[in-house]
PyMOL CGO cylinders between C-alpha atoms (Angstrom):
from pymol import cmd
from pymol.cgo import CYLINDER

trace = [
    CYLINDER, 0.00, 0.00, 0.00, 2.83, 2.09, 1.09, 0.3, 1, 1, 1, 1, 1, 1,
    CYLINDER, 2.83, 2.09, 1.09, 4.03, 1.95, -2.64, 0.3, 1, 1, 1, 1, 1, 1,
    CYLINDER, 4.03, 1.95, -2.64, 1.35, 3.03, -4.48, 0.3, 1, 1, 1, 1, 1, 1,
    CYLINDER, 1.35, 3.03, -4.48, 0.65, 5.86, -1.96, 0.3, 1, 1, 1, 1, 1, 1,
    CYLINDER, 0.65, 5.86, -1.96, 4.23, 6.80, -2.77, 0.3, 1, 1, 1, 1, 1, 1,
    CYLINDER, 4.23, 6.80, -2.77, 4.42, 6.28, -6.27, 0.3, 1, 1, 1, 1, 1, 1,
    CYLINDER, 4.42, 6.28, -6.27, 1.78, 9.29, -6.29, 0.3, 1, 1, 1, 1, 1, 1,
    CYLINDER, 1.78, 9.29, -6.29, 3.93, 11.54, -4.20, 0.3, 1, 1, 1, 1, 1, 1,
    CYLINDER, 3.93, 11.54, -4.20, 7.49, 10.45, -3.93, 0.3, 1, 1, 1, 1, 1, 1,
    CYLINDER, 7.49, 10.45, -3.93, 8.82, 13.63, -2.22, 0.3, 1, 1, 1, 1, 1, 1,
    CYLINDER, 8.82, 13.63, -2.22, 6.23, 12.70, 1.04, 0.3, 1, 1, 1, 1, 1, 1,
    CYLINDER, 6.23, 12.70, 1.04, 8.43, 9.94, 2.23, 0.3, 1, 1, 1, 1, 1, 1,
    CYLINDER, 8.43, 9.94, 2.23, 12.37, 9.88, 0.75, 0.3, 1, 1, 1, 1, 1, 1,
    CYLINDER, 12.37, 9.88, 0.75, 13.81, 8.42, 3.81, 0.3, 1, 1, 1, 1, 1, 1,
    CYLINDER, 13.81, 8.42, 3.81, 11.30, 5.87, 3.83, 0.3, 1, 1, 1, 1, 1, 1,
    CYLINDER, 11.30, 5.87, 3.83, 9.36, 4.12, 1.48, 0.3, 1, 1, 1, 1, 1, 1,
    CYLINDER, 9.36, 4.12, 1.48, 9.91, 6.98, -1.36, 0.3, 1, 1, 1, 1, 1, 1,
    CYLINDER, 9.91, 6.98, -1.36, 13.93, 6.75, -0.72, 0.3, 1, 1, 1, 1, 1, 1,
    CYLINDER, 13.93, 6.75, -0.72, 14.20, 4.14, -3.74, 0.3, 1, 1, 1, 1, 1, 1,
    CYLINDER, 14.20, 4.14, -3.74, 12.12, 6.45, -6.34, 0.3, 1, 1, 1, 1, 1, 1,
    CYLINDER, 12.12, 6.45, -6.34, 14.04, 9.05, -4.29, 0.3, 1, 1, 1, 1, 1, 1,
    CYLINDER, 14.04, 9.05, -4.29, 17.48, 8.00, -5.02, 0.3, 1, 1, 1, 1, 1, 1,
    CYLINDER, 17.48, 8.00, -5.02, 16.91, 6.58, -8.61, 0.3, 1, 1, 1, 1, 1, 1,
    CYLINDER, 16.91, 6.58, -8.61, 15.57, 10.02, -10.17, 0.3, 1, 1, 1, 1, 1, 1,
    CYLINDER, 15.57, 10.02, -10.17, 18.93, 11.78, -8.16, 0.3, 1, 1, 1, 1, 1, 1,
    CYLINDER, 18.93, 11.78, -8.16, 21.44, 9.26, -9.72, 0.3, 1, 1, 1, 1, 1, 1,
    CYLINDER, 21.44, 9.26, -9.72, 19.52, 9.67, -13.38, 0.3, 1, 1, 1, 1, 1, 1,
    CYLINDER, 19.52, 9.67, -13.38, 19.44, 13.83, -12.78, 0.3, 1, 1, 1, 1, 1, 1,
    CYLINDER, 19.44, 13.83, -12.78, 23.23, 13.63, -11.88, 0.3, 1, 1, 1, 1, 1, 1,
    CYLINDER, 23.23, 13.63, -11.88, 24.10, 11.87, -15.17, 0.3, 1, 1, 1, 1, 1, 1,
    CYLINDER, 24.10, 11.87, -15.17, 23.60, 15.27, -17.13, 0.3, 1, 1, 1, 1, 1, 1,
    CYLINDER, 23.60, 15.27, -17.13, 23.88, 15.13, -20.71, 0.3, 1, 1, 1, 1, 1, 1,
    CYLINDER, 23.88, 15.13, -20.71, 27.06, 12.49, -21.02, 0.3, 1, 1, 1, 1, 1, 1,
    CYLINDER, 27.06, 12.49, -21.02, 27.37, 11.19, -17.26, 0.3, 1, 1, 1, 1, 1, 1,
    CYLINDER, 27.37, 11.19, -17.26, 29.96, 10.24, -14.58, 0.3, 1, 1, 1, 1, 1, 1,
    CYLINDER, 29.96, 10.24, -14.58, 31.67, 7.64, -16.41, 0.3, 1, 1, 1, 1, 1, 1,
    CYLINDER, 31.67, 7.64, -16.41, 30.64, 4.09, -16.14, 0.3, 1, 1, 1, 1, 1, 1,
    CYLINDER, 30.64, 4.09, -16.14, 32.10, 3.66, -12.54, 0.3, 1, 1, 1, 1, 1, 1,
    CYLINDER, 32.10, 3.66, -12.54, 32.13, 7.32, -11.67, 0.3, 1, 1, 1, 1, 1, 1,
    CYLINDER, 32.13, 7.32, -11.67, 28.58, 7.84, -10.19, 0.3, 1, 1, 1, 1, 1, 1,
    CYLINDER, 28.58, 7.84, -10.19, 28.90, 8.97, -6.50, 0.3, 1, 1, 1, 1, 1, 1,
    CYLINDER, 28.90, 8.97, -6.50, 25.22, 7.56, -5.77, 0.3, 1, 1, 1, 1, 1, 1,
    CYLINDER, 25.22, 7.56, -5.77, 25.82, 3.93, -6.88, 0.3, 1, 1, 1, 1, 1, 1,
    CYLINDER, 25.82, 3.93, -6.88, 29.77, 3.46, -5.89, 0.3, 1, 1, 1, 1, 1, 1,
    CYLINDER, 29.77, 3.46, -5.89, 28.42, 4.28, -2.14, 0.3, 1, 1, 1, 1, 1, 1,
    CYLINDER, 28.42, 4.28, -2.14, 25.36, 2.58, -2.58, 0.3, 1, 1, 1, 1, 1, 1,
    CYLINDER, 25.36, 2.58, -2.58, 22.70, 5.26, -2.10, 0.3, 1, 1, 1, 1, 1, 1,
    CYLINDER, 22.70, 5.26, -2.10, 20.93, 3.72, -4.82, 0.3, 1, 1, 1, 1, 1, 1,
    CYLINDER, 20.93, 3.72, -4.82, 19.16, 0.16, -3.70, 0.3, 1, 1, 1, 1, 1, 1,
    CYLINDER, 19.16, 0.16, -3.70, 19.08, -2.78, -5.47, 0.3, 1, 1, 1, 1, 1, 1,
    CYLINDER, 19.08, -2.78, -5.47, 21.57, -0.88, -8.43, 0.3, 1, 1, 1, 1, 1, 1,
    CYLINDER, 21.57, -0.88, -8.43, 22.25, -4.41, -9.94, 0.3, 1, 1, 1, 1, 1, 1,
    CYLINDER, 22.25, -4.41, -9.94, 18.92, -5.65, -11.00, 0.3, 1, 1, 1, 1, 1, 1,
    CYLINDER, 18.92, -5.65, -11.00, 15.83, -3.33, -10.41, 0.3, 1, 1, 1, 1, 1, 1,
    CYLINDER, 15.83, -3.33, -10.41, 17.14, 0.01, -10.96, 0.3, 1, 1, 1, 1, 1, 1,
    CYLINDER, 17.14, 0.01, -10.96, 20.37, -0.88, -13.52, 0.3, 1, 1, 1, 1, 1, 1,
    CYLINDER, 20.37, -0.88, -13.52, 18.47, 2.33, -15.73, 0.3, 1, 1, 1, 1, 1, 1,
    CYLINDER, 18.47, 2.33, -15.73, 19.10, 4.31, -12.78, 0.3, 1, 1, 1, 1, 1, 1,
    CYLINDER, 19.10, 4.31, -12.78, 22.73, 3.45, -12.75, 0.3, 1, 1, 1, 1, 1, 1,
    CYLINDER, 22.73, 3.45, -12.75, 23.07, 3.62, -16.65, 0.3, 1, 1, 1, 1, 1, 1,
    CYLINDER, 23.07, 3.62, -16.65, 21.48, 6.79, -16.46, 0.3, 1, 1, 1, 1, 1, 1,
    CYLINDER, 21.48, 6.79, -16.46, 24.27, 8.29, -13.65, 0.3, 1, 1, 1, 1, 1, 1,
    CYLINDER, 24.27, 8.29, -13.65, 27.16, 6.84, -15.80, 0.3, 1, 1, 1, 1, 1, 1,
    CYLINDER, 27.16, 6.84, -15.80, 26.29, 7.24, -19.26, 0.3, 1, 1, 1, 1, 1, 1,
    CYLINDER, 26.29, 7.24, -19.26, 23.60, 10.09, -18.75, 0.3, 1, 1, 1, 1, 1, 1,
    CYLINDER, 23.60, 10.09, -18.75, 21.50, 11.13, -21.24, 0.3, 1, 1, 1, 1, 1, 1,
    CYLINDER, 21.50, 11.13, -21.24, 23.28, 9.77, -24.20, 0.3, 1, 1, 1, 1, 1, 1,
    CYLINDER, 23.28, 9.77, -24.20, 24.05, 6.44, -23.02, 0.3, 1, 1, 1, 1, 1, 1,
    CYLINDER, 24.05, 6.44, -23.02, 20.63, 6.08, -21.27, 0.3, 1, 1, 1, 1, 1, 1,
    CYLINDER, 20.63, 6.08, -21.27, 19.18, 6.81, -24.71, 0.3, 1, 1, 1, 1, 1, 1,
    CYLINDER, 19.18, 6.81, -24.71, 21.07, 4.45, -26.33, 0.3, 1, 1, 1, 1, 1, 1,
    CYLINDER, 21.07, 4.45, -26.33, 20.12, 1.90, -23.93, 0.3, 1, 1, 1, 1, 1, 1,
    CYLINDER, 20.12, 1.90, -23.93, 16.50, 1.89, -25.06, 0.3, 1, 1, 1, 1, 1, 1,
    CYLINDER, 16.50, 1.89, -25.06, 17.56, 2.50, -28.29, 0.3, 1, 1, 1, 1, 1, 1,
    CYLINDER, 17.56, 2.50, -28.29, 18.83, -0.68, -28.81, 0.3, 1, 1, 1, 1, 1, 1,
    CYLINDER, 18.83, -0.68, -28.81, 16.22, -2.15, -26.31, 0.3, 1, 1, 1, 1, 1, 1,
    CYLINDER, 16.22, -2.15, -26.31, 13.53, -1.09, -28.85, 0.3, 1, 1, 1, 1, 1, 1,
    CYLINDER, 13.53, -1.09, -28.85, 15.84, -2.16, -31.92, 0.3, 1, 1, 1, 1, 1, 1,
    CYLINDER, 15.84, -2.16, -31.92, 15.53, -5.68, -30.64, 0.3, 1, 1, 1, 1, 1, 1,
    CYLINDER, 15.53, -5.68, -30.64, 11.49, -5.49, -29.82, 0.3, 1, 1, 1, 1, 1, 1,
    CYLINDER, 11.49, -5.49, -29.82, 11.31, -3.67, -33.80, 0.3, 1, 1, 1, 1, 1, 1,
    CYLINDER, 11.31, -3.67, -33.80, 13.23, -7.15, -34.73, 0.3, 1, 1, 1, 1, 1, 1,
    CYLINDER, 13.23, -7.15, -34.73, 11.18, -10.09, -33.10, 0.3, 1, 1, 1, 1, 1, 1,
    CYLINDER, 11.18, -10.09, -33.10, 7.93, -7.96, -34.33, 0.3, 1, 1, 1, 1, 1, 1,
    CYLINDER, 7.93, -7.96, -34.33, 9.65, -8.34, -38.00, 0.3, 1, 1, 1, 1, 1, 1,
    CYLINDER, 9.65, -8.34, -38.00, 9.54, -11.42, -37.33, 0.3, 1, 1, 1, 1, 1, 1,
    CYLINDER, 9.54, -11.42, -37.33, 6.96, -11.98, -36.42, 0.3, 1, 1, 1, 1, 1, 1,
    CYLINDER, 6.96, -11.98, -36.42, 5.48, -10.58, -39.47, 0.3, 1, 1, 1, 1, 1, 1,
    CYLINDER, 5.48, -10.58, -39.47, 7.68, -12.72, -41.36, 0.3, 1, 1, 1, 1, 1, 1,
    CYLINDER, 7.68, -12.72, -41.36, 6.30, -16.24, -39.77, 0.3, 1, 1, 1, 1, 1, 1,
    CYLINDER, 6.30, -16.24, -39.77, 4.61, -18.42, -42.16, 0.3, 1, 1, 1, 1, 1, 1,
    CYLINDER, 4.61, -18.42, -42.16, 2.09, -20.21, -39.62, 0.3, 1, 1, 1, 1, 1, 1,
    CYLINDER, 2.09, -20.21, -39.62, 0.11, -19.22, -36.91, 0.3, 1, 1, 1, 1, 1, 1,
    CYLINDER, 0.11, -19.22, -36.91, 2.02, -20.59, -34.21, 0.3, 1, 1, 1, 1, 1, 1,
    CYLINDER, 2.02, -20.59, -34.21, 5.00, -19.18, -34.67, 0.3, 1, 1, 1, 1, 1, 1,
    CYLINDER, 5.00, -19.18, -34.67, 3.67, -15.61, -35.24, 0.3, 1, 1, 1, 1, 1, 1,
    CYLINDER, 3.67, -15.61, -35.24, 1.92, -16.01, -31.62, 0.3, 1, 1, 1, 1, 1, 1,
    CYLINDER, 1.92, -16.01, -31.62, 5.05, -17.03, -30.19, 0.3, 1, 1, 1, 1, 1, 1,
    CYLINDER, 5.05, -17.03, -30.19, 6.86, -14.19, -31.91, 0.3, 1, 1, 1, 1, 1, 1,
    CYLINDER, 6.86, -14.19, -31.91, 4.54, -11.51, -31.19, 0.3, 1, 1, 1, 1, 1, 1,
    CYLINDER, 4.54, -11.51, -31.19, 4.51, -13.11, -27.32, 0.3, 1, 1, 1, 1, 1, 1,
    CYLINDER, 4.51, -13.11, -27.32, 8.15, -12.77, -26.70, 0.3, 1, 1, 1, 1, 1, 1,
    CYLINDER, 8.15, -12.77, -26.70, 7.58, -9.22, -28.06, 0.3, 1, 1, 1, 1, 1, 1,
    CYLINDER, 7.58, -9.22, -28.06, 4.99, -7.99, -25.53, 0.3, 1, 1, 1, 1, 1, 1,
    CYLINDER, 4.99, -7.99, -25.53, 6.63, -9.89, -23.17, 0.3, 1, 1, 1, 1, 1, 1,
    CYLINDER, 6.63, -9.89, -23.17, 9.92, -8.06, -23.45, 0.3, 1, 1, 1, 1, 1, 1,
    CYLINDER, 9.92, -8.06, -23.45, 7.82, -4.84, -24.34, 0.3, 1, 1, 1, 1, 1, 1,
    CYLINDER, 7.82, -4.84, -24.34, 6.24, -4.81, -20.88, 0.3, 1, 1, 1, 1, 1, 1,
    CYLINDER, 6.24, -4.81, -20.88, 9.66, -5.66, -19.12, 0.3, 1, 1, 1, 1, 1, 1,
    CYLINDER, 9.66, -5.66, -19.12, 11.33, -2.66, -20.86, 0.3, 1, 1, 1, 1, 1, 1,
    CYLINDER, 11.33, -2.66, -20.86, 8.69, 0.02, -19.80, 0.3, 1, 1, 1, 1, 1, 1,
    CYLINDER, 8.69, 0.02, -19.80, 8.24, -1.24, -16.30, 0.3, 1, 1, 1, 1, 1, 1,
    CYLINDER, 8.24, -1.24, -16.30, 11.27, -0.93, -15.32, 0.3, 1, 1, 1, 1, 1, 1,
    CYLINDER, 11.27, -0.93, -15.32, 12.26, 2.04, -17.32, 0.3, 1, 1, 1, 1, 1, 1,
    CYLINDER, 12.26, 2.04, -17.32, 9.27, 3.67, -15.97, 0.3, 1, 1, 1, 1, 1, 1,
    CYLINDER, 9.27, 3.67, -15.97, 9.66, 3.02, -12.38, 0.3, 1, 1, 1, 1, 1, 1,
    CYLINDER, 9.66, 3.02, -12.38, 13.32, 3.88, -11.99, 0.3, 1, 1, 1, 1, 1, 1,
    CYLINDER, 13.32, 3.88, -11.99, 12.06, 7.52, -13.33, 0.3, 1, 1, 1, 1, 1, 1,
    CYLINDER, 12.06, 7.52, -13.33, 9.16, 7.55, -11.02, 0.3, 1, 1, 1, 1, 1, 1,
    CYLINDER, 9.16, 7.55, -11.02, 6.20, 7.33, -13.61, 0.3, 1, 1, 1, 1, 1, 1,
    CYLINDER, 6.20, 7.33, -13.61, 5.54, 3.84, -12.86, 0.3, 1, 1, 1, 1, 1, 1,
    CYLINDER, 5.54, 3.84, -12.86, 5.20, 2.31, -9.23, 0.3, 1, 1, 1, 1, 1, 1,
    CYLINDER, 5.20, 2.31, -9.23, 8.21, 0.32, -7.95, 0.3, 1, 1, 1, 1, 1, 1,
    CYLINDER, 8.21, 0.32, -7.95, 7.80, -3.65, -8.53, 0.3, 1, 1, 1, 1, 1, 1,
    CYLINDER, 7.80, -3.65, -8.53, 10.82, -5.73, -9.01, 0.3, 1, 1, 1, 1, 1, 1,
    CYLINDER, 10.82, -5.73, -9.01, 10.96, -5.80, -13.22, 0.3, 1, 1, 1, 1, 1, 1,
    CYLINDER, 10.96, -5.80, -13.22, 14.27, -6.75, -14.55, 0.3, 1, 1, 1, 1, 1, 1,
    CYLINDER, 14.27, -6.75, -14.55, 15.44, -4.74, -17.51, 0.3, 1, 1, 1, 1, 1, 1,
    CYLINDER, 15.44, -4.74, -17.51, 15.98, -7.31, -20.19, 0.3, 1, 1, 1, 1, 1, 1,
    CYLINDER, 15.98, -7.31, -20.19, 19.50, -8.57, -20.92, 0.3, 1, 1, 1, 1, 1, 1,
    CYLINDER, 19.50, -8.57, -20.92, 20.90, -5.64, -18.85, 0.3, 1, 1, 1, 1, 1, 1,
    CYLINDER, 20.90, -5.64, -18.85, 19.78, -6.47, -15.22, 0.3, 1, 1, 1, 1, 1, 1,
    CYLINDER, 19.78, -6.47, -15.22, 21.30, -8.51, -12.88, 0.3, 1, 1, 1, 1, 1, 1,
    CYLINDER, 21.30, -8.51, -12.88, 19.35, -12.27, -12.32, 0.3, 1, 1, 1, 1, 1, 1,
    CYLINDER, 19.35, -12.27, -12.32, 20.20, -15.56, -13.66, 0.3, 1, 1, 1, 1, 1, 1,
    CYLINDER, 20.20, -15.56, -13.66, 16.60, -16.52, -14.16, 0.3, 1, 1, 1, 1, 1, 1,
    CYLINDER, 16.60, -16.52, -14.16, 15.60, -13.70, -15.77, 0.3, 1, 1, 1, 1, 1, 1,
    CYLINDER, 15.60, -13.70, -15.77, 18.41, -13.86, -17.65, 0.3, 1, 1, 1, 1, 1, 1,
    CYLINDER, 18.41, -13.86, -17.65, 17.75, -17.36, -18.49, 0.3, 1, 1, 1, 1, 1, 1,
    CYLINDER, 17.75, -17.36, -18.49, 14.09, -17.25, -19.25, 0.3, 1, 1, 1, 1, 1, 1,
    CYLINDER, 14.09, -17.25, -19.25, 14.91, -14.06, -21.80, 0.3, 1, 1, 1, 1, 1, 1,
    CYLINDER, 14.91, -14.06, -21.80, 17.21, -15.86, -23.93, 0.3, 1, 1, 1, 1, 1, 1,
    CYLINDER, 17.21, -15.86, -23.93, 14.95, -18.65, -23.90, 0.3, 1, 1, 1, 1, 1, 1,
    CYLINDER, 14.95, -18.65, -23.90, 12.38, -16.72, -25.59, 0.3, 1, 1, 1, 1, 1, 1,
    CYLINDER, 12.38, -16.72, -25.59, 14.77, -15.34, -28.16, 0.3, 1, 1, 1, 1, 1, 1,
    CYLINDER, 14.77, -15.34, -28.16, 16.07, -18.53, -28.98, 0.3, 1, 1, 1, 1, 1, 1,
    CYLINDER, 16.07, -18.53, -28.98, 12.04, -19.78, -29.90, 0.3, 1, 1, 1, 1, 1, 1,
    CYLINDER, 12.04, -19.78, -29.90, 12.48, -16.18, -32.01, 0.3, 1, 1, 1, 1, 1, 1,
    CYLINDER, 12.48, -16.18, -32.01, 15.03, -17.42, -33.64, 0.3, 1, 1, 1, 1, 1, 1,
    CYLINDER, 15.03, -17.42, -33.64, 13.74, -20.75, -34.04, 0.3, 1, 1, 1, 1, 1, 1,
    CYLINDER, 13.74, -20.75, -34.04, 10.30, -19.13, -35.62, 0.3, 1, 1, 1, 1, 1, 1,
    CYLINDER, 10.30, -19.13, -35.62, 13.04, -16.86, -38.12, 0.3, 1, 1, 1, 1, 1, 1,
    CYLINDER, 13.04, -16.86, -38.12, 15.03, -20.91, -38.88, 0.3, 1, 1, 1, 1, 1, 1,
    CYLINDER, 15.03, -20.91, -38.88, 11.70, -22.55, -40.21, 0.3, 1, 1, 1, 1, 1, 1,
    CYLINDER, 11.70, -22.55, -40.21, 9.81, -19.99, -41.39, 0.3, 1, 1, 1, 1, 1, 1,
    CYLINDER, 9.81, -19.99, -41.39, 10.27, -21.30, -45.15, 0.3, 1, 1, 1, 1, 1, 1,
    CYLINDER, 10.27, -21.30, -45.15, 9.06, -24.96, -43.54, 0.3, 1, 1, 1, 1, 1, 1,
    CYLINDER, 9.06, -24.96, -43.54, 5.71, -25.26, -41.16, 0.3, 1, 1, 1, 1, 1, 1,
    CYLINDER, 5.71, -25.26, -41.16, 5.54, -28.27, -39.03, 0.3, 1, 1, 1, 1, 1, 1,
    CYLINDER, 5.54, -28.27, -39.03, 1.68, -27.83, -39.14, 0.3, 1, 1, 1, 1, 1, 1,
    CYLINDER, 1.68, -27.83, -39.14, 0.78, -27.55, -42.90, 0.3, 1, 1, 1, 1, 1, 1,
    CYLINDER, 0.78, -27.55, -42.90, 0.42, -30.90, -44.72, 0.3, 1, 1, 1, 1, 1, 1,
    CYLINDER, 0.42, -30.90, -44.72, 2.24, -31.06, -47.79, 0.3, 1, 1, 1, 1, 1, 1,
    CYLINDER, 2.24, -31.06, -47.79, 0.65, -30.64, -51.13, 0.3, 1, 1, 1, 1, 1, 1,
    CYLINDER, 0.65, -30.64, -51.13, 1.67, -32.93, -53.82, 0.3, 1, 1, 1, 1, 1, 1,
    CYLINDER, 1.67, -32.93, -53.82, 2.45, -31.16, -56.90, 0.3, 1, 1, 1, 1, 1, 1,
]
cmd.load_cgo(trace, "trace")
């Protein structure tokens, strides 16, 4: 309950259950324009910023990298969502463009959670960023999907579920 109440005023409770929100919109503020340096940001090297690794890694891209590198990061973020739709397009059966278009949305929703809740627009609740955050299960279950991507992309000229017409 606490978070949600925060999440609608962050500045009523920093030292408390605001002081994540708190601390992830200083260290993405302090980034400026071109940031700290990758292991120059004050708040993350004395961990100010909770959980830097895996929950708020934006916040800690944003401090290091700042703007530029924080724009780069979904940048390429949305590159790879832009791909799996293509191919999802691309599919030749139904399956595979459901799979496709799943691992999509799935990674879709992954990348604006936590983008949006390490800048405060979005209520704080645990989303890994994608290939970036810290988690061997998250890690895991990501490349998993890509990897049924890719398989969709391998036999897209060949459907296991269309019966072969003689010629």
């Amino acid at each position: 309950m606490n978070r949600l109440l925060v999440f609608l005023n962050p500045g009523a409770d920093k030292m408390g259950a605001g002081y994540h929100i708190w601390q992830s919109q200083l260290a993405i503020g302090s980034g400026g324009l071109t940031g700290q340096g990758i292991f120059g940001g004050v708040l993350n090297q004395y961990d100010y910023l909770p959980v830097s690794q895996s929950d708020f890694i934006f916040a800690v891209v944003g401090e290091g990298l700042g703007f530029v590198g924080g724009s780069l990061l979904i940048l390429l973020e949305t590159a790879l969502i832009l791909r799996i739709f293509t191919l999802m397009g691309q599919a030749t059966d139904r399956l595979g463009m459901i799979l496709a278009g799943g691992v999509g949305v799935m990674i879709l929703f992954q990348v604006l959670v936590n983008i949006g809740m390490t800048l405060g627009i979005m209520p704080v609740t645990g989303i890994p960023l994608p290939f970036i955050s810290y988690g061997g299960s998250a890690m895991l279950v990501n490349s998993m999907a890509l990897g049924l991507v890719l398989s969709v992309r391998f036999h897209r000229d060949e459907s296991m579920f269309v019966a072969e017409q003689s010629p």
